[in-house]
C-alpha positions as CSV (number, residue, x, y, z in Angstrom):
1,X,-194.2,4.6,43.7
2,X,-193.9,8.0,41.5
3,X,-192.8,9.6,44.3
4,X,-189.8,6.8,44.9
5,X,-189.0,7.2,40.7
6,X,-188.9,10.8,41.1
7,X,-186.7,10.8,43.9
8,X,-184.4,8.1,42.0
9,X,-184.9,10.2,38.4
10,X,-183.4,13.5,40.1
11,X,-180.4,11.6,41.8
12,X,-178.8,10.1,38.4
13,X,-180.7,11.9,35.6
14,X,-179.4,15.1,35.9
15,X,-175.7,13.8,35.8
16,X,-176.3,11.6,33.1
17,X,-178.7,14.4,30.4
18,X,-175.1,17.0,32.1
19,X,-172.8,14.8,30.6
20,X,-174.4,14.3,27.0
21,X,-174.9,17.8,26.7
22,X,-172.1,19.1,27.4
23,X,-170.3,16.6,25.4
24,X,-172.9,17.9,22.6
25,X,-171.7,21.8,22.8
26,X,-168.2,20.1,22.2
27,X,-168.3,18.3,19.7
28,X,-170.2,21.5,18.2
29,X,-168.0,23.8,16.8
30,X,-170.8,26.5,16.2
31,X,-172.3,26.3,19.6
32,X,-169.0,26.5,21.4
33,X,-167.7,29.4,19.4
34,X,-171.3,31.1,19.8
35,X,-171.0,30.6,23.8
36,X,-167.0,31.2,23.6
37,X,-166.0,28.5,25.4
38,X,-163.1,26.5,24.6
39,X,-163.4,22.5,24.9
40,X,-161.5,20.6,27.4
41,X,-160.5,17.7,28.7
42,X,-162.1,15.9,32.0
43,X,-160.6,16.1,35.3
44,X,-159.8,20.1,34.4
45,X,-160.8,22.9,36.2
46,X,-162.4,24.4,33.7
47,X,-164.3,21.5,32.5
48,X,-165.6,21.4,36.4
49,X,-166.8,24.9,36.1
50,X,-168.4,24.1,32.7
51,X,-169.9,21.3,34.3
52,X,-171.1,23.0,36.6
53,X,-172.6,25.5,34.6
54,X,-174.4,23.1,32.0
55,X,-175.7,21.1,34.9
56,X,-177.9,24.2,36.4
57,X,-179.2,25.4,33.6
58,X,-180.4,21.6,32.4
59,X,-182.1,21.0,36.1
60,X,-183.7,24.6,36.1
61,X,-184.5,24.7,32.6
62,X,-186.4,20.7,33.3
63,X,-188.0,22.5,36.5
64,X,-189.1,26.1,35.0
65,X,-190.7,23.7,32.1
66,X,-192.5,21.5,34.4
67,X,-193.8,24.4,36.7
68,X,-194.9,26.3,33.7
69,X,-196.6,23.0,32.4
70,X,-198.4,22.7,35.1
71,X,-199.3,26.4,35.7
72,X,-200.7,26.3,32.0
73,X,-202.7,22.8,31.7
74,X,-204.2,22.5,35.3
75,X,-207.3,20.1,35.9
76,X,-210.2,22.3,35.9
77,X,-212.3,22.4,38.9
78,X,-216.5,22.4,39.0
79,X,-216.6,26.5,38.1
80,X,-214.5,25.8,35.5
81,X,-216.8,22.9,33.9
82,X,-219.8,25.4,34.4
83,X,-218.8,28.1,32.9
84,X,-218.9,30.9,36.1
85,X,-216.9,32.1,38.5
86,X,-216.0,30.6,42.0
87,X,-217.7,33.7,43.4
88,X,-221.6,32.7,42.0
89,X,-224.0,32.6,44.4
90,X,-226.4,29.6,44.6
91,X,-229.2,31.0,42.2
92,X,-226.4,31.6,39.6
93,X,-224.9,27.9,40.4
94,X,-228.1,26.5,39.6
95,X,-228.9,28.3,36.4
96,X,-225.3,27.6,35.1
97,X,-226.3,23.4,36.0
98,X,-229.2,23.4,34.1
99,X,-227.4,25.5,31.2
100,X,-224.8,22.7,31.5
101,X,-227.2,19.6,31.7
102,X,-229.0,21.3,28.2
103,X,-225.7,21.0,26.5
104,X,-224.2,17.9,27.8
105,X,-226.9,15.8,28.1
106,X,-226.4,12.1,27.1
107,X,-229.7,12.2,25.9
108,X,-229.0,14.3,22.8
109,X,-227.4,12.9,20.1
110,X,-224.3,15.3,19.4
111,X,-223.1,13.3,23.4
112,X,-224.1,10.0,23.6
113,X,-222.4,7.7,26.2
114,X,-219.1,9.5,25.6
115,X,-220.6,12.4,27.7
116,X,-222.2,10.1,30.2
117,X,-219.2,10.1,32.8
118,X,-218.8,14.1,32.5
119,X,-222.3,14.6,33.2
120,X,-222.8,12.2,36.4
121,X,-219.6,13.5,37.9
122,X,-221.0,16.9,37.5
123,X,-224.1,16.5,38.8
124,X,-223.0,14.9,41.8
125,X,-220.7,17.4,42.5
126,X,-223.9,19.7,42.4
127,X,-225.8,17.8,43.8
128,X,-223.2,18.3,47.2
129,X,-222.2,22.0,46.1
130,X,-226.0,23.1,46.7
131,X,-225.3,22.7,50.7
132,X,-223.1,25.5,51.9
133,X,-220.6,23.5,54.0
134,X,-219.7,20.8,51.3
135,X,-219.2,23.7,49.2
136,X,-216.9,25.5,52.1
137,X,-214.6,22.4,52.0
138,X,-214.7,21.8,47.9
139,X,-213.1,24.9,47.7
140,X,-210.3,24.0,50.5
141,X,-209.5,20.5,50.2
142,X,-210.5,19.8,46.5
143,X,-213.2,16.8,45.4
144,X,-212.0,14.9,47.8
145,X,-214.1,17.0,50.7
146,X,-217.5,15.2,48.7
147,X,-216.7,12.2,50.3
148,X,-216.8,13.8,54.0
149,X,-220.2,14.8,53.5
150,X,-221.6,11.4,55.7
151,X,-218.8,12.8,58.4
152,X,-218.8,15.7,58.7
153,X,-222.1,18.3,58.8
154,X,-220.5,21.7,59.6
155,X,-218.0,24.2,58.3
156,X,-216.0,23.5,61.9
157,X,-215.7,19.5,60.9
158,X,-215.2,19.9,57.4
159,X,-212.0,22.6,58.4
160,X,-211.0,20.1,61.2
161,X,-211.2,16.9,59.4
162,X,-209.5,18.8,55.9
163,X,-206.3,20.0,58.0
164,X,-206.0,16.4,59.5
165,X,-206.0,14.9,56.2
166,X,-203.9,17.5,54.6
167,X,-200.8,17.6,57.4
168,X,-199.9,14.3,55.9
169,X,-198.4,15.9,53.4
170,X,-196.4,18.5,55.7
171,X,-195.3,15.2,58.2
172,X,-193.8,13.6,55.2
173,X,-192.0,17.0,53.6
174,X,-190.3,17.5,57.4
175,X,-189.3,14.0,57.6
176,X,-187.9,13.8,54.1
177,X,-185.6,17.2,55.0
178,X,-184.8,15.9,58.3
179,X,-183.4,12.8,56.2
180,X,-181.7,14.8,53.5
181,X,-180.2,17.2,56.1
182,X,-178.8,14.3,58.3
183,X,-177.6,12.3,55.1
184,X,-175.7,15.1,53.6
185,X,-173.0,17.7,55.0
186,X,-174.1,21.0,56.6
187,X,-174.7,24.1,54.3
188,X,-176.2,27.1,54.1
189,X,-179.1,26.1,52.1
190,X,-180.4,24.0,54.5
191,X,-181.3,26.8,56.1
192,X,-183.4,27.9,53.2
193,X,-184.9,24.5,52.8
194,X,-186.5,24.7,56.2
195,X,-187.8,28.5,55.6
196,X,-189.6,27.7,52.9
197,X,-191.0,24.9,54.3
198,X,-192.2,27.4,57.0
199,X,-193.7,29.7,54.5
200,X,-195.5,26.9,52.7
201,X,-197.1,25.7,56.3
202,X,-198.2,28.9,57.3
203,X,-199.6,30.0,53.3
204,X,-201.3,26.9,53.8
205,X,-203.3,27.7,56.8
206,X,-203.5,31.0,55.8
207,X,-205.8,30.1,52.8
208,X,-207.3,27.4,54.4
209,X,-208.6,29.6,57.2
210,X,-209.6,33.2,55.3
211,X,-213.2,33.1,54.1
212,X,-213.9,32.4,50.3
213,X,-213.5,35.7,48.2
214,X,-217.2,37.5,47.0
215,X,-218.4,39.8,45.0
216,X,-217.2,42.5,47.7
217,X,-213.2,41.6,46.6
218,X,-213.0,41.8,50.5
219,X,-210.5,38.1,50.6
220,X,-208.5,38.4,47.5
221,X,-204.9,37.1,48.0
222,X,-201.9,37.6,45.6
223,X,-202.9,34.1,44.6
224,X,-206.9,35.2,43.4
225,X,-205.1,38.2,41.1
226,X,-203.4,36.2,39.4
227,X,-205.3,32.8,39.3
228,X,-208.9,34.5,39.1
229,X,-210.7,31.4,37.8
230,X,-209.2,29.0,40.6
231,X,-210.3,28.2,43.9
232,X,-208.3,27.5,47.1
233,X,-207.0,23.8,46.6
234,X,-206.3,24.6,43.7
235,X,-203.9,27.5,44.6
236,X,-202.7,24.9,47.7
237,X,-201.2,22.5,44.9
238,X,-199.4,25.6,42.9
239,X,-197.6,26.4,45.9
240,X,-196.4,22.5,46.6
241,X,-195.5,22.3,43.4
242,X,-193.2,26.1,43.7
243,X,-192.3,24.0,47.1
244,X,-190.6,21.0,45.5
245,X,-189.1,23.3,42.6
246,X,-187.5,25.7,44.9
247,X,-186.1,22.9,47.2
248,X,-184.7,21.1,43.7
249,X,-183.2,24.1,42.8
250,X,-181.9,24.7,46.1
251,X,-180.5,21.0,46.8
252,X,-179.1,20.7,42.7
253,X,-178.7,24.0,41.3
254,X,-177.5,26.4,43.8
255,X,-174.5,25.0,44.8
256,X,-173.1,24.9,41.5
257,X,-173.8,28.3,40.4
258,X,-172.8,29.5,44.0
259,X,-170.1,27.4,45.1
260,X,-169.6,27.1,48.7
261,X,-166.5,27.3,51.0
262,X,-166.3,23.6,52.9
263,X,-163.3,25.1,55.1
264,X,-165.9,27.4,56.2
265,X,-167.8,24.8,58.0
266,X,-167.1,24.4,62.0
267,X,-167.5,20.6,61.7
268,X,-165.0,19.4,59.0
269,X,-162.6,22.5,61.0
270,X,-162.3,20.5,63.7
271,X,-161.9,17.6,61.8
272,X,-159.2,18.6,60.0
273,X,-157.8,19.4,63.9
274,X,-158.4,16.5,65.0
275,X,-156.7,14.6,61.9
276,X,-154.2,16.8,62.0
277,X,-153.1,16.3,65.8
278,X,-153.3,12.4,64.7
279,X,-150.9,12.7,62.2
280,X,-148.6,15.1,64.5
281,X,-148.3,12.8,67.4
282,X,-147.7,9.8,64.8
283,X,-144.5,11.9,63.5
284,X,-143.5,12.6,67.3
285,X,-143.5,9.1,67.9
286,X,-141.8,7.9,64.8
287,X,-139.1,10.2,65.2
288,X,-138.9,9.4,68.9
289,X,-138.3,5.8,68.0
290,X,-135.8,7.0,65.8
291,X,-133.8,9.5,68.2
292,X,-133.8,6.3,70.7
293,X,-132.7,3.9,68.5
294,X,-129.6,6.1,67.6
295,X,-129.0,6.3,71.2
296,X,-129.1,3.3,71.6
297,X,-126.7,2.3,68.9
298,X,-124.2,4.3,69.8
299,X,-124.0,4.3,73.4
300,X,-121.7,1.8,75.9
301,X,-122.5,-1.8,75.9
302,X,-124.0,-2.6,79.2
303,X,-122.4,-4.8,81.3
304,X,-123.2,-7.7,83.1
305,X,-125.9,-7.9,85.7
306,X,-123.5,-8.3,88.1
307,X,-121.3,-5.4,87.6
308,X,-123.8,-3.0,86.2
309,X,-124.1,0.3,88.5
310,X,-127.4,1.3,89.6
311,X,-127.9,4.5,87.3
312,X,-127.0,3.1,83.8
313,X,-129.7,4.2,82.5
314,X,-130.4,0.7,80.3
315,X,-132.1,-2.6,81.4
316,X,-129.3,-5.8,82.5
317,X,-130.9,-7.4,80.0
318,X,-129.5,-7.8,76.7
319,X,-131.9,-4.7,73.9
320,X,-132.0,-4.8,70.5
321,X,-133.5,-1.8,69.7
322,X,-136.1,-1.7,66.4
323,X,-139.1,0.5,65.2
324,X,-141.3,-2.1,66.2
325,X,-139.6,-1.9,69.9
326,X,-138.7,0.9,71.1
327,X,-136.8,0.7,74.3
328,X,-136.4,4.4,75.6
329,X,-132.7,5.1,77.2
330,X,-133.2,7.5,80.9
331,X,-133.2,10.7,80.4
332,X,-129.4,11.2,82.2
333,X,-127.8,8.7,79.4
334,X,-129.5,10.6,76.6
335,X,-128.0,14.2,78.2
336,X,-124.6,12.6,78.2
337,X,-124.9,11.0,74.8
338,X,-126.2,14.4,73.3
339,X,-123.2,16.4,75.3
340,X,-120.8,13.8,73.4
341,X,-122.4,14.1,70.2
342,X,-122.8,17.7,70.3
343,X,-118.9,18.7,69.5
344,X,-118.8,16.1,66.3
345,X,-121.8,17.4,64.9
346,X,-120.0,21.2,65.5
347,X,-117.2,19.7,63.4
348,X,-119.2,18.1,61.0
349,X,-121.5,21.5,60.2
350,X,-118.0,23.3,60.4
351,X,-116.8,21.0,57.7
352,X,-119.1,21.2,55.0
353,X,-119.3,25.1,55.4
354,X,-115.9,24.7,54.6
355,X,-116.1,22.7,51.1
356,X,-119.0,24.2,50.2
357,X,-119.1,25.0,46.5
358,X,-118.3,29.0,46.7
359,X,-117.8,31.6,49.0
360,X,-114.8,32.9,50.9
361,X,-114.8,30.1,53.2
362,X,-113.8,27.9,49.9
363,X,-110.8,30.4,48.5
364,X,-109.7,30.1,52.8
365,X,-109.9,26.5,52.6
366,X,-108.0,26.0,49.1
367,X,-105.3,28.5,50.0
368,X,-104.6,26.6,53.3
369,X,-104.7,24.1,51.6
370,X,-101.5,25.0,48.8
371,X,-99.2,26.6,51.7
372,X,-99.6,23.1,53.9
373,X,-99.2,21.0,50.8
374,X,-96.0,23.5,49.8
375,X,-94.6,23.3,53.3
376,X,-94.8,19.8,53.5
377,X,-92.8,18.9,50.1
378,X,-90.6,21.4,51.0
379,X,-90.1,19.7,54.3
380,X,-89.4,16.4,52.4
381,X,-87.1,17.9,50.0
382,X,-85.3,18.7,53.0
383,X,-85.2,15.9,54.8
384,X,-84.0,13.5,51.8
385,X,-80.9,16.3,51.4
386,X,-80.1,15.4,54.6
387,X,-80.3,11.9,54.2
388,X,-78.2,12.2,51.3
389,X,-75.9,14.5,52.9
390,X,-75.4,12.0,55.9
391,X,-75.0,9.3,53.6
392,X,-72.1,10.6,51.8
393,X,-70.0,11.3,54.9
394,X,-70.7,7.4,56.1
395,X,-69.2,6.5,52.6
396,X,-66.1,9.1,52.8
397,X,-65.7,7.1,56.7
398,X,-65.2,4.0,54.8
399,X,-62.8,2.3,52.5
400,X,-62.9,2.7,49.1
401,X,-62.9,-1.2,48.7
402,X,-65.4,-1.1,51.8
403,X,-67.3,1.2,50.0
404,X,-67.7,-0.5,46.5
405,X,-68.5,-4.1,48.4
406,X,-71.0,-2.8,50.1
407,X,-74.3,-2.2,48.7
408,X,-75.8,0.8,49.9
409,X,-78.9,0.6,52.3
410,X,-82.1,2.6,50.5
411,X,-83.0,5.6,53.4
412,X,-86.2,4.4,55.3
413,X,-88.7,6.5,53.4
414,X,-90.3,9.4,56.1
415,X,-93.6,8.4,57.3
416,X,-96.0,11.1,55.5
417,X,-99.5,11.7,57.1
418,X,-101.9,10.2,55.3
419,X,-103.9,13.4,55.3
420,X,-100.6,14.8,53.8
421,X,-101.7,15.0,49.7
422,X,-105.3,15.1,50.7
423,X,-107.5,18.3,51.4
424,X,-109.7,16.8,54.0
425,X,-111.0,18.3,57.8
426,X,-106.8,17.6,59.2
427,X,-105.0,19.0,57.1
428,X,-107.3,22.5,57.5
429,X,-106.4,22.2,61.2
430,X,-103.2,22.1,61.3
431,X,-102.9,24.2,58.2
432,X,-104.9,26.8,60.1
433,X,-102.4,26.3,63.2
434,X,-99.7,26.7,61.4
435,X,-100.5,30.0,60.2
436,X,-101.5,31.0,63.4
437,X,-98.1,30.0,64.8
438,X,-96.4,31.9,62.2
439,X,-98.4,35.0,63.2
440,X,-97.5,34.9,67.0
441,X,-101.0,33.1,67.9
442,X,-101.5,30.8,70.7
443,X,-103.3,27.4,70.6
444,X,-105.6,27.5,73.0
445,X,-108.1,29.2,71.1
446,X,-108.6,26.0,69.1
447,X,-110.5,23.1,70.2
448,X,-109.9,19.9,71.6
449,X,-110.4,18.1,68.6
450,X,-108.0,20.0,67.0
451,X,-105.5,20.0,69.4
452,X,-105.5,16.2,69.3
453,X,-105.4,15.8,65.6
454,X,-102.2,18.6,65.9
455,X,-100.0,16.2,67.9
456,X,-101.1,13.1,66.5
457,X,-100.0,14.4,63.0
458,X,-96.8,15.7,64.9
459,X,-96.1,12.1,65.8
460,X,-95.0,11.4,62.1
461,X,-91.9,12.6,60.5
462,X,-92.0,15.3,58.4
């Protein structure tokens, strides 16, 4: 149940103690000024990195605090309570009892029943100490080895039976990163994770297995200099706890202070690949329906069934193309509907090179422009002299009486282009022939658009 609180207390508290500190520092304009930091608004960059930074030093400082508690105020263990060191012999163990039992007595009146407990649990634990294999396994596997002392007779069973008991705790540590590494994304802590892990397993063993240091100093770990007055169980439990404070710090704290590159990792690569060759042929279809349905649109109506030829390149059935049906033309209709599109869309791009908003195309296109427009009024200023001019001599043919009875007939007004007082795409053309006509150029350098828009504006008079 602790265990399951823990777990739950490191998911959410950290967040939570982040979000009220940093939203302390703040609203602090001393402590903000002191770390030169300027406040900012969530959903920022910089509050992220701020966040970031407030949130490991809250979990490490809660972790450093809780590993130094626990280094300081550790339960004692029997050598402690006696007053010696884990290295007496049993003449000295004895001696150091009785010294005890003098002191602690509940006999004597300074103890009472308040001292009862201490002194029966001591004695016990003497009472198994003073055989030299219950003492072996106190010193590995901790009080709990007194209550083997029915099972087990030897140093061998009390070793064999400790390790079983204590690789509980090693099964459930693998399983629990097994979990957290399958839960969460790839990183390159996990890596570390599972090396320490490693390092713990084989510390472990190591203490568990090297004989109990003597007065010789001939098995003294790193551990024994620096914990002198502790035995091995006891230095087993300081390295869990480093354990779970180096995987915390790992799991919480590193990747804030070290941020990691997620584009770095193989699997969301080809995720992104894959996602992105999704979305690709999506767009390849889309605009495949699209290019059809255009084709569609603008080519021939089929005929009927019955006079259909065999290479039309649509169904006899009636289509009505959509984007929620696409009905593909052949690929011989679409060549011949591109190679007919291909010269409008020439003439369209040539167009709107031509009125675009600067350049020398435009100052071409506007002094075309004035010389056709001038030609063309002068052309009309021509024509209506010679309408006068032709009217006149039918009056001087006439009567004078002849003449004033009869009302004269208004001059059919000339038949102007409509492209005549209008800069647009025909006017260029045959502004652009007509200059070339003027400088001895030939028309077959122009297209057939051209030409055609050239005679059919030739079939008005001018």
């Amino acid at each position: 149940m602790n265990s399951l609180l823990s777990l739950g207390g490191w998911a959410f508290i950290p967040d939570f103690a982040t979000k009220h500190v940093l939203n302390f520092i703040y609203q602090t304009p001393a402590i903000h000024r002191t770390l030169r930091i300027t406040p900012s608004p969530p959903h920022t960059a910089q509050y992220r990195r701020h966040y970031r930074v407030t949130f490991a030093f809250v979990v490490l400082g809660y972790l450093l605090y809780s590993l130094f508690e626990k280094l300081k105020n550790p339960p004692p263990n029997f050598y402690e309570v006696l007053g010696v060191a884990s290295t007496v012999d049993d003449a000295g163990l004895k001696a150091a009892f009785r010294q005890f039992a003098k002191r602690n007595h509940p006999d004597r009146p300074e103890v009472g029943k308040q001292g009862e407990a201490l002194f029966i649990f001591v004695r016990n634990v003497f009472e198994g100490l003073k055989e030299p294999a219950v003492r072996f396994g106190y010193d590995r596997f901790g009080p709990e080895a007194l209550k083997w002392k029915g099972q087990c007779v030897t140093k061998a069973e009390f070793l064999w039976h400790g390790m079983l008991t204590s690789s509980g705790y090693h099964i459930v540590s693998a399983l629990v990163l097994l979990f957290w590494t399958a839960l969460g994304s790839s990183s390159p802590f996990t890596f570390w994770r599972w090396i320490l892990f490693f390092m713990l397993l084989v510390a472990e063993v190591a203490l568990i297995t090297t004989p109990s240091p003597s007065l010789s100093n001939r098995h003294i770990t790193i551990l024994h200099k620096i914990f002198p007055q502790r035995v091995v169980y006891q230095h087993i439990l300081f390295l869990h706890q480093l354990f779970m404070f180096l995987n915390v710090a790992l799991l919480r704290v590193t990747p804030y202070l070290i941020p990691v590159d997620e584009f770095a990792d193989p699997g969301l690569e080809l995720a992104l690949l894959d996602r992105t060759t999704a979305l690709v042929n999506m767009a390849d279809r889309e605009a495949s329906k699209m290019v059809h349905t255009e084709l569609q649109s603008i080519a021939n109506p089929v005929p009927s069934s019955s006079s259909a030829p065999s290479d039309s390149g649509f169904s006899s059935t009636p289509q009505h193309p959509s984007f929620a049906r696409m009905e593909p033309v052949s690929p011989q209709t679409a060549t011949q509907l591109l190679n007919e599109l291909a010269p409008e869309m020439e003439s369209l791009i040539i167009e709107t090179n031509v009125k675009q908003g600067a350049g020398p195309l435009k100052t071409a296109w506007e002094m075309a422009v004035g010389r056709a427009y001038k030609r063309i009024m002068e052309d009309k200023q021509k024509q209506r002299a010679q309408v006068e001019t032709e009217q006149e001599r039918e009056a001087e043919q006439r009567s004078p009486s002849q003449s004033r009875e009869t009302t004269p007939t208004p001059s059919t007004p000339s038949r102007v282009p409509p492209a005549a007082n209008n800069a647009d795409a025909i006017v260029v053309c045959i502004c652009i022939h007509r200059e070339s006509q003027s400088r001895g150029g030939r028309r077959d350098h122009f297209s057939e658009r051209e030409r055609v828009l050239y005679y059919r504006l030739h079939s008005y008079t001018i």
